[in-house]
BAFI-3210 file (N, C-alpha, C; in Angstrom, 3 decimals, decimal comma, padded with zeros to 6 digits):
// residues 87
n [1|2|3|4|5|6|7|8|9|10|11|12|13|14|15|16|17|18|19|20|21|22|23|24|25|26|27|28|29|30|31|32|33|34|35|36|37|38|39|40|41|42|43|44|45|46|47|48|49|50|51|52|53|54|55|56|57|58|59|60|61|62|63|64|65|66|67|68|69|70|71|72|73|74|75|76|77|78|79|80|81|82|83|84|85|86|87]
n.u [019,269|018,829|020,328|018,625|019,389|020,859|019,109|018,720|020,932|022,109|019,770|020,626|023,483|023,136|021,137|023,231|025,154|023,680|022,733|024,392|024,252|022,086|021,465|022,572|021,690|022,545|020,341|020,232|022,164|021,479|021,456|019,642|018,366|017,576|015,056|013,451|012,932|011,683|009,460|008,234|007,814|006,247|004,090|003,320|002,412|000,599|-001,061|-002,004|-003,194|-005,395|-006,768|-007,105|-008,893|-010,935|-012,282|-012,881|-015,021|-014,159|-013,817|-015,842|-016,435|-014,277|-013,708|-012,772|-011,513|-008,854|-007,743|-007,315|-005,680|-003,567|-002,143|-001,781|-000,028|001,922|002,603|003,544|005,575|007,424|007,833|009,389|011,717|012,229|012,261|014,244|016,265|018,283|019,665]
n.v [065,287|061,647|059,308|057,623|055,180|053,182|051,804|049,738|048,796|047,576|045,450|044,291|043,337|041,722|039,184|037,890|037,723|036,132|034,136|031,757|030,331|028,794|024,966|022,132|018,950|015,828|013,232|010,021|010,082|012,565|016,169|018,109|021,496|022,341|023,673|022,171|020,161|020,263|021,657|019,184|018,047|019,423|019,367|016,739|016,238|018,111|016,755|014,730|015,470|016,307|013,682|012,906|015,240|014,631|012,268|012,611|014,335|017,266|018,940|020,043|021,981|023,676|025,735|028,742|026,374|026,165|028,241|027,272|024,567|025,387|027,083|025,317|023,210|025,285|025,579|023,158|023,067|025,053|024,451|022,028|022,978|024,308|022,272|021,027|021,684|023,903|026,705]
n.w [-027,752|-027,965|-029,895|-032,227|-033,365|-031,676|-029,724|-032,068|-032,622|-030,812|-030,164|-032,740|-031,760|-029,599|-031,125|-032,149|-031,083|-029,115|-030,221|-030,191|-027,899|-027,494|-026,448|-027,667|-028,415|-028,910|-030,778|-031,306|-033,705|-035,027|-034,694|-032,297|-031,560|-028,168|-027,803|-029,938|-028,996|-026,430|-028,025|-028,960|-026,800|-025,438|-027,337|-027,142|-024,471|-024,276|-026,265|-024,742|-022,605|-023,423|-024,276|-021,886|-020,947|-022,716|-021,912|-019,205|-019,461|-019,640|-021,459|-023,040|-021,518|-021,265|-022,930|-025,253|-027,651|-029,700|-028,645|-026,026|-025,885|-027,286|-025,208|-023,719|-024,639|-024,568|-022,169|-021,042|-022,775|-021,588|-019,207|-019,122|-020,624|-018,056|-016,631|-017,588|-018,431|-017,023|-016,823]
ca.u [018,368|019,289|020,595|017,993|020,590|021,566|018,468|018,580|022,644|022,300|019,121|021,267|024,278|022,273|020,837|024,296|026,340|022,973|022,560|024,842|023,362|021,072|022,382|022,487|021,488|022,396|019,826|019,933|022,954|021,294|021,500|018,541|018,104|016,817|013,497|012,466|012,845|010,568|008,287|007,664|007,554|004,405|002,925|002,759|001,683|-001,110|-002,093|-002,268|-004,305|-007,228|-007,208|-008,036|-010,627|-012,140|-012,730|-013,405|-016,201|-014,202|-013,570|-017,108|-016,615|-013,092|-014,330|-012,171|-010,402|-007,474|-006,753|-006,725|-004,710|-002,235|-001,741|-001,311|001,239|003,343|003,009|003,854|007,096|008,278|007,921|010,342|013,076|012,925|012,650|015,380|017,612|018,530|020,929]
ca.v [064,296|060,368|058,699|056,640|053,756|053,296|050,638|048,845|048,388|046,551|044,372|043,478|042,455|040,700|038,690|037,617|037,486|034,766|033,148|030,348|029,937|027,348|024,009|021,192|017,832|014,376|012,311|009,213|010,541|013,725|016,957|018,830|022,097|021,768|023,995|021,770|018,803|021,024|021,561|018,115|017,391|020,593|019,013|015,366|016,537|018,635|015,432|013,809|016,341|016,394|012,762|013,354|015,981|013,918|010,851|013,229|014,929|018,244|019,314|021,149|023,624|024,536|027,537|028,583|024,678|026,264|028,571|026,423|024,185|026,434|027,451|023,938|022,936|026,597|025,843|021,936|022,912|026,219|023,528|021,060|023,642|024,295|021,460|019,403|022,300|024,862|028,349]
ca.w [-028,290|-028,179|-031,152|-032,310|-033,975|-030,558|-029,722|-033,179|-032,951|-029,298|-030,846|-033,845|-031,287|-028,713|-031,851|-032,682|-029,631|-028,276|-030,747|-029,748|-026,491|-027,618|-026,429|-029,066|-028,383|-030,008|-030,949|-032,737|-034,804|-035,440|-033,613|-032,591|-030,427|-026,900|-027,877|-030,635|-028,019|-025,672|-028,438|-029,592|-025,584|-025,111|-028,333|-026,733|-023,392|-024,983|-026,582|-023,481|-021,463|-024,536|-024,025|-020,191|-020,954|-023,155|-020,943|-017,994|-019,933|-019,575|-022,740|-023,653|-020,826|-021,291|-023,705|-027,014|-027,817|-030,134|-027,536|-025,050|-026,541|-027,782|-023,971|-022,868|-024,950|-023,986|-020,584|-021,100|-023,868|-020,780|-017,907|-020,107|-020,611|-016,819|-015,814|-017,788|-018,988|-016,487|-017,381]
c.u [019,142|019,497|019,357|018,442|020,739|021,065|018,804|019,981|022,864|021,201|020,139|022,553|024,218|022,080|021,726|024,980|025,145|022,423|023,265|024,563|022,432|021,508|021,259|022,644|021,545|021,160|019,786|020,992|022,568|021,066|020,188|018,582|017,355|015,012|012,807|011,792|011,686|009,607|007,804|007,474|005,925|003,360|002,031|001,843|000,279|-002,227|-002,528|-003,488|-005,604|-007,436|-008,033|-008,765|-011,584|-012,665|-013,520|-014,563|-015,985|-013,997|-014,877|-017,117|-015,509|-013,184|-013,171|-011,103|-009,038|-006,478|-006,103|-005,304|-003,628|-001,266|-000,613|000,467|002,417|003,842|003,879|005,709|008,224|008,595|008,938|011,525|013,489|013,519|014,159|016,327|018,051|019,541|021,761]
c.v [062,985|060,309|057,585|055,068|053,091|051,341|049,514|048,197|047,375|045,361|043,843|042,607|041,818|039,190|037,496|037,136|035,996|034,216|031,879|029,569|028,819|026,034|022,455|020,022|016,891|013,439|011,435|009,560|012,346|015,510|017,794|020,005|022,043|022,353|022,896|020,258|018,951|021,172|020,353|017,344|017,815|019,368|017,463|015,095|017,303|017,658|014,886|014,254|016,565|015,255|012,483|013,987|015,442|013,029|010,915|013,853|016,706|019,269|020,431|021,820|023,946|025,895|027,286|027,000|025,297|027,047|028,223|025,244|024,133|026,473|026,609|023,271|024,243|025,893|023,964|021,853|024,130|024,789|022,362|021,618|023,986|023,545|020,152|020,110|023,980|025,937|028,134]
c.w [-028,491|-029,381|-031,371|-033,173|-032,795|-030,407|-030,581|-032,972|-031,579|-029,563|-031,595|-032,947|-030,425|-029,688|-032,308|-031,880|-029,090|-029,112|-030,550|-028,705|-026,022|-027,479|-027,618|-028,467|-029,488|-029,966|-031,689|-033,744|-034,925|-034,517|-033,851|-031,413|-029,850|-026,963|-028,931|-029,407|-026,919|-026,374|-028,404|-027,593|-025,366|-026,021|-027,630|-025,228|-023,915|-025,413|-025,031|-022,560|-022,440|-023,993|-022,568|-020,301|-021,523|-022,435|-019,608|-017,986|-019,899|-020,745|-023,288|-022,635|-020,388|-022,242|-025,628|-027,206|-028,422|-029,351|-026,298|-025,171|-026,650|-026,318|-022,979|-023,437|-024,576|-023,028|-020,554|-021,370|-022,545|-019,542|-017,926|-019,859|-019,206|-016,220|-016,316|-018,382|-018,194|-016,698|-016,498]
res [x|x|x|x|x|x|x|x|x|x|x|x|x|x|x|x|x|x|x|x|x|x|x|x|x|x|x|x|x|x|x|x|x|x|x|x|x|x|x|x|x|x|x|x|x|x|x|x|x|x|x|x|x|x|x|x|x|x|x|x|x|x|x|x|x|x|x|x|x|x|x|x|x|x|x|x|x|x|x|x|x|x|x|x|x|x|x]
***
């Protein structure tokens, strides 16, 4: 029978060991990691693409709005980290 510690003890040093992994950007004096930079990128692109549905008239037959939304900015903040911070 497996040890069941086994899993939890390779989570906990994954956790640890990649946590540094995250690269750290200067801005302005202040350092910020590259996901928040990706978020606040999704968030502004999200804005952007309501503003186009609204104007376009597409907005009332995109279906649930927060989920949509939500989606847009993922795919906006994943498309960021590909595209401007590669592994």
């Amino acid at each position: 029978m497996a040890d069941r510690g086994q899993p939890r003890l390779a989570v906990l040093c994954a956790a640890v060991l990649l946590s540094g992994c995250d690269p750290v950007y200067d801005i302005e004096g202040a350092f910020f990691p590259s996901w928040m930079v990706c978020l606040l990128a999704g968030i502004g692109g999200a804005v952007g693409l309501r503003l186009v549905f609204v104007r376009t008239g597409l907005e009332p037959y995109l279906g649930p709005l927060p989920l949509i939304y939500t989606c847009l900015t993922l795919l906006v903040a994943m498309t960021t980290w590909v595209l401007f911070f590669p592994v």
